[in-house]
C-alpha positions in Angstrom: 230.3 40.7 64.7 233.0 43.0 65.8 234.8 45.3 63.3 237.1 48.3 63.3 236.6 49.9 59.7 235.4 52.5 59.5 232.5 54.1 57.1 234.1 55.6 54.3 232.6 58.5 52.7 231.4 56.9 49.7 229.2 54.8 52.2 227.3 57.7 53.6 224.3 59.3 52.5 224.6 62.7 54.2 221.0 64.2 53.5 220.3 61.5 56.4 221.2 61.5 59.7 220.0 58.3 62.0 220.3 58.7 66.0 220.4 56.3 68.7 222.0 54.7 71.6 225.5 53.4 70.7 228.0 51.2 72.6 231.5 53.0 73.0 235.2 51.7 73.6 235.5 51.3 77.3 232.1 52.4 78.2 231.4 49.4 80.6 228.0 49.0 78.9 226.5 52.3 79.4 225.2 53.4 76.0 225.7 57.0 74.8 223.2 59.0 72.3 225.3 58.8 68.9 224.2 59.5 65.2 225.4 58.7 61.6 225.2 58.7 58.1 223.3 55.6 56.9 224.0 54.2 53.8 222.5 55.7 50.7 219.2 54.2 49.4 219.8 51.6 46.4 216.7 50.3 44.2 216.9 46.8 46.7 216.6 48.9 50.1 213.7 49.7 52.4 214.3 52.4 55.0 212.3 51.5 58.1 211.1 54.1 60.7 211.6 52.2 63.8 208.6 51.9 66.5 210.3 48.7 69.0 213.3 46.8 69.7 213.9 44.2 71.3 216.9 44.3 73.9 219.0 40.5 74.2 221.3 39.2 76.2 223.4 39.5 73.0 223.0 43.2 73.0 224.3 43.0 76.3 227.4 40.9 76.0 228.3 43.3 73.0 228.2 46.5 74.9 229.9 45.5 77.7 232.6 43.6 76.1 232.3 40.6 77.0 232.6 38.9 73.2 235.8 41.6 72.4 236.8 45.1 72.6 234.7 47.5 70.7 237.1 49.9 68.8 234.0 52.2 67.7 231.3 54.0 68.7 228.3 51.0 67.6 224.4 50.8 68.0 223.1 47.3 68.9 219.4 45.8 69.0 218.3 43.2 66.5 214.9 42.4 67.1 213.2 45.4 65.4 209.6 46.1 64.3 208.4 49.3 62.6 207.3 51.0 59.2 208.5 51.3 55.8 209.0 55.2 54.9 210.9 54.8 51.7 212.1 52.1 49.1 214.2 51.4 46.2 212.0 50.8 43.1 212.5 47.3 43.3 212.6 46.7 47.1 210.0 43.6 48.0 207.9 45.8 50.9 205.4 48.8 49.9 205.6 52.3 51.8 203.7 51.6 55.1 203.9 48.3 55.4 205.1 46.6 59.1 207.8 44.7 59.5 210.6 43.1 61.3 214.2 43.1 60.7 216.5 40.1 62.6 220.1 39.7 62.9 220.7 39.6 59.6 221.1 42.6 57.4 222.7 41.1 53.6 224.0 37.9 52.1 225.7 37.6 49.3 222.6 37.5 46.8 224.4 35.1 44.5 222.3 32.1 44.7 223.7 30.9 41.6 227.4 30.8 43.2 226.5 30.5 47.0 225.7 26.7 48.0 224.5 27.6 51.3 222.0 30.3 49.4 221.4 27.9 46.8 219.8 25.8 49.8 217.9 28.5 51.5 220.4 28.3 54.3 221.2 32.2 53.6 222.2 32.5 57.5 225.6 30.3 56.7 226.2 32.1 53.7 229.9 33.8 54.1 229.6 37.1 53.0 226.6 37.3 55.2 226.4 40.6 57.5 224.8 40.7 60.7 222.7 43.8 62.2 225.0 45.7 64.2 228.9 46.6 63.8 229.6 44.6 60.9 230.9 45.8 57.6 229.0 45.1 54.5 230.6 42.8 52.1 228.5 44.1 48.8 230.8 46.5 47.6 229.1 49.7 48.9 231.1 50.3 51.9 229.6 51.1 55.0 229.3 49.6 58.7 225.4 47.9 59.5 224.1 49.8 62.9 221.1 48.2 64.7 217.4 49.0 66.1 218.6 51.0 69.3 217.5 53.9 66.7 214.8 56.0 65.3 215.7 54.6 61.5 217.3 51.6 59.9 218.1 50.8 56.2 218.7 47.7 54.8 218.1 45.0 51.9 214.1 44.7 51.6 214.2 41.0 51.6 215.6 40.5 55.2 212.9 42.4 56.4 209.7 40.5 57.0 206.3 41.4 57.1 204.6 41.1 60.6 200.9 39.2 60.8 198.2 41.0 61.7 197.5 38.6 64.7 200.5 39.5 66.5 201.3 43.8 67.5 204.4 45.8 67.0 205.9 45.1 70.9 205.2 41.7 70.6 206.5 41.2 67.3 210.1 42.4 68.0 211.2 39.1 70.4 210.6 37.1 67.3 213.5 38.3 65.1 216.2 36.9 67.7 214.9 34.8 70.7 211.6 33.3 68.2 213.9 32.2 65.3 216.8 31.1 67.7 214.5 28.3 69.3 211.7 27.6 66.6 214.7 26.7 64.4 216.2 23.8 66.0 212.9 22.4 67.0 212.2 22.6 63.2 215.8 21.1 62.3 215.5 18.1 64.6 212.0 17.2 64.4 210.0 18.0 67.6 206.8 16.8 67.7 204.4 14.1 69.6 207.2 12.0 70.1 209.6 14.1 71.7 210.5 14.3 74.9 212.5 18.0 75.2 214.3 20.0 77.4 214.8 23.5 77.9 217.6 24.8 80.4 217.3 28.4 81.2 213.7 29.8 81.5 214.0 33.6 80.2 214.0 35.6 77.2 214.7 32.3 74.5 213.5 29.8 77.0 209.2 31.3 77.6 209.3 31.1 74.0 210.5 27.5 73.5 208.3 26.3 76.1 205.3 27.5 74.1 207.0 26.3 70.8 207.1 23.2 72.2 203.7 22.9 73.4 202.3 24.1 70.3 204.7 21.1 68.1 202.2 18.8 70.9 205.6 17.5 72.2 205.1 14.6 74.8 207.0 16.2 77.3 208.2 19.6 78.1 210.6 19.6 80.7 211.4 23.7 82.3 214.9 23.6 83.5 216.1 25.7 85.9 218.6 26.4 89.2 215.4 27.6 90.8 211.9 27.3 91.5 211.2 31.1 91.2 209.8 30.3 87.7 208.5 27.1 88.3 204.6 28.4 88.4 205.2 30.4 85.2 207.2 27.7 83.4 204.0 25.7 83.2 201.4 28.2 82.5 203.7 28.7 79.4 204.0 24.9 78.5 206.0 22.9 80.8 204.6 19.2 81.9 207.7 19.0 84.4 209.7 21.0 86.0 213.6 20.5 87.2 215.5 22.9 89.5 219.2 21.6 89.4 220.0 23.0 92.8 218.0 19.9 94.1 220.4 16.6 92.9 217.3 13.9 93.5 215.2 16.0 91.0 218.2 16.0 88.6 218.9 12.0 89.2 215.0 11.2 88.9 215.3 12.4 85.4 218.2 11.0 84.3 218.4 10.0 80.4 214.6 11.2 79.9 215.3 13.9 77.3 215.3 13.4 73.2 215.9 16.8 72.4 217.3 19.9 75.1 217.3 23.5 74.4 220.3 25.2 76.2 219.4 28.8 76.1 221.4 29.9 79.2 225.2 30.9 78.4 225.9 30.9 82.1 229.9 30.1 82.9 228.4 28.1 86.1 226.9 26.1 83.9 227.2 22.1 85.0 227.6 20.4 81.5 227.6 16.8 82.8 224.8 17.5 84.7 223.2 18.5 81.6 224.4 15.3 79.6 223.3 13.5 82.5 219.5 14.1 81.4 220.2 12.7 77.8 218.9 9.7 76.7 220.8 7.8 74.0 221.0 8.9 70.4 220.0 12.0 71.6 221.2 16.1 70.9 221.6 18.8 73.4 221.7 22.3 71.5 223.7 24.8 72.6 221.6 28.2 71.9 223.6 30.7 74.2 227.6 32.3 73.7 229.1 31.8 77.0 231.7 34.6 77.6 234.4 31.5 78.9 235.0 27.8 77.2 233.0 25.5 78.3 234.0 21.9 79.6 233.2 18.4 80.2 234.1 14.8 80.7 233.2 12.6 77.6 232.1 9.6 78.7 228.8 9.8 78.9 228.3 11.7 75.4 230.2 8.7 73.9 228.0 6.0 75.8 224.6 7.1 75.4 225.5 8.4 71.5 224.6 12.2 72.5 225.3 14.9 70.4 226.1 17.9 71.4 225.1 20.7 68.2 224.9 24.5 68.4 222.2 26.2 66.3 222.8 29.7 64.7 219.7 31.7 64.0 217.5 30.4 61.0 216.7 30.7 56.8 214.8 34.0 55.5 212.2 30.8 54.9 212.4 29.7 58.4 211.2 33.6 59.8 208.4 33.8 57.7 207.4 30.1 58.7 207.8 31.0 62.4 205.7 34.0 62.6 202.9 32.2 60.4 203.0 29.5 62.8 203.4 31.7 65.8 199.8 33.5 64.6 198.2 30.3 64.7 198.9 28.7 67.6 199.0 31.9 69.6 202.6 31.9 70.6 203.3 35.3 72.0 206.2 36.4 74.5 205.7 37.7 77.6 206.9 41.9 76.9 207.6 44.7 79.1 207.6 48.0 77.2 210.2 50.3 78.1 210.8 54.4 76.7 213.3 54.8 74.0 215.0 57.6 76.4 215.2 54.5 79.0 217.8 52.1 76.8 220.8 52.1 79.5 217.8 51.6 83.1 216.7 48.5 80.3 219.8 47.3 79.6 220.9 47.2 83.5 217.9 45.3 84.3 218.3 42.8 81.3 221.9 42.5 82.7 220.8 41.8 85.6 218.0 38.7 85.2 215.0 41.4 86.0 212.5 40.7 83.1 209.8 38.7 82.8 210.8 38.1 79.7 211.6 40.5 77.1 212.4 44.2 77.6 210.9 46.2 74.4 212.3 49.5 73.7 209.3 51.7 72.3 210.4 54.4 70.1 209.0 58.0 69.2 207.6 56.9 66.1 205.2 54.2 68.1 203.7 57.0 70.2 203.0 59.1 66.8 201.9 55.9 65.2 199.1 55.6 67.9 198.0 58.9 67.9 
């Protein structure tokens, strides 16, 4: 994700000029207003007038540099909703139409040479380019820069369009925290026989409970170091609810899970505690980036035949099977809408655990759009 090339000139359409909140060397997480020269338009691209953005923990990590030092000035944000405003004439999405844009921005479009594209796996794919701060591998030069913005451009296809069931604010939490927990529920089955896990009830976590619940899963277990979202966990899907702080609870449920969600990157994280709640032949997916290594004795992983697996995003395919099946089965997450002119107040709180669950930036363009 981090890169220190700079745009070269060729890379820059100068008849454009995007603004938004950037990340800066040594900033400490405060974002500064910042604008550039997006790329030029080529016949595959969409240029997206943005309305709402997401802010994640990912965001977060990146701006204050805890994943690396940032060597340039950088916008983040990678859940993103808004409008088309102008296309390449062969670009997949018509002017006006809604959509979403994730954390990924290109692949190599070489299906015929790219076994991981070949599969529909384009998120493993190596020349692939996420949203923010990461240098395009296509040829055309240029650095990607994310939703913290009024404007975006990138490839049409790795922008979705949004159902009609589900509005702009609501949309946005989809493109990151949806597709980072629908996806491994997808990869490893969930469903009526499952009993599953989820540690860490915030931004990822409300939306895997109601994933979960909307698979029909036989259990849904909310796991947490405190009861302060105990009430909520259920209204969103849990059947039971763990605080770890309290051992009994933890020993009560020992080797009831099938399947566990870890959405919380916390570096207080107990991982035996965790593996203690595995059944055999079971996997614990790691969802979050801790800032430190994590560690663990063994033992019990080898015993009980638990797996241990990380999970990286999801397919082009898997996004637009997400929000279809979010539509249907009503799976929404809970939003706080927040002014554009409010990114650094948002961020803070994000930083600090506040939201209940996902801060949306809401953009200029949302408050024409509604008028």
């Amino acid at each position: 994700m981090f890169s220190n090339q700079q745009p070269t000139a060729i890379s820059e359409d100068k008849s454009a000029t995007f603004t938004g909140w950037a990340a800066v060397p040594d900033g400490k997480g405060v974002l500064q207003k910042w604008s550039y020269h997006p790329r030029p338009l080529n016949e595959e691209d969409i240029e997206v007038e943005i309305t709402h953005c997401g802010i994640c923990g990912t965001d977060i990590h990146f701006s204050t540099e805890g994943w690396g030092t940032i060597t340039r000035p950088a916008i983040p944000g990678h859940e993103i909703v808004g409008t088309v405003v102008a296309r390449g004439k062969k670009a997949v999405h018509e002017i006006g139409d809604r959509v979403g844009v994730g954390c990924l921005v290109a692949c190599c479009r070489e299906p015929d040479l790219c076994d991981w594209c070949k599969k529909g796996e384009d998120q493993f794919c190596s020349k692939r380019v996420m949203t923010f701060n990461a240098p395009y591998k296509d040829g055309r030069g240029g650095i990607s820069e994310g939703g913290f913005a009024d404007r975006i451009r990138v490839y049409g296809d790795f922008a979705f369009k949004i159902p009609e069931e589900i509005s702009s604010p609501e949309a946005a939490s989809f493109f990151c925290a949806g597709i980072t927990t629908y996806t491994p529920l997808k990869r490893y089955k969930a469903g009526p026989d499952t009993r599953i896990g989820v540690i860490g009830i915030g931004g990822l976590g409300h939306l895997a409970l109601q994933f979960a619940k909307a698979l029909g899963c036989k259990e849904i277990v909310a796991i947490s170091g405190r009861d302060n979202k105990k009430e909520e966990a259920f209204s969103l899907g849990a059947t039971k609810f763990i605080n770890t702080s309290n051992k009994s609870q933890v020993e009560e449920a020992a080797q009831s899970l099938d399947l566990c969600l870890c959405t919380n990157g916390s570096k207080h994280n107990n991982w035996e505690e965790y593996l203690s709640l595995m059944a055999p032949l079971s996997n614990l997916v790691l969802l979050a980036l801790p800032e430190v290594p994590i560690s663990f004795k063994c033992s019990q992983m080898v015993r009980q035949d638990i797996a241990i697996v990380g999970s990286h995003l999801g397919s082009k395919r898997d996004i637009v099977e997400m929000l279809q099946f979010a539509a249907k089965h009503n799976v929404r997450p809970w939003v706080e809408k927040r002014p554009f002119e409010e990114c650094n107040e948002a961020c803070k709180d994000v930083h600090d655990g506040k939201p209940r669950y996902r801060i949306i930036l809401e953009m200029d363009a949302a408050k024409k759009a509604a008028k």
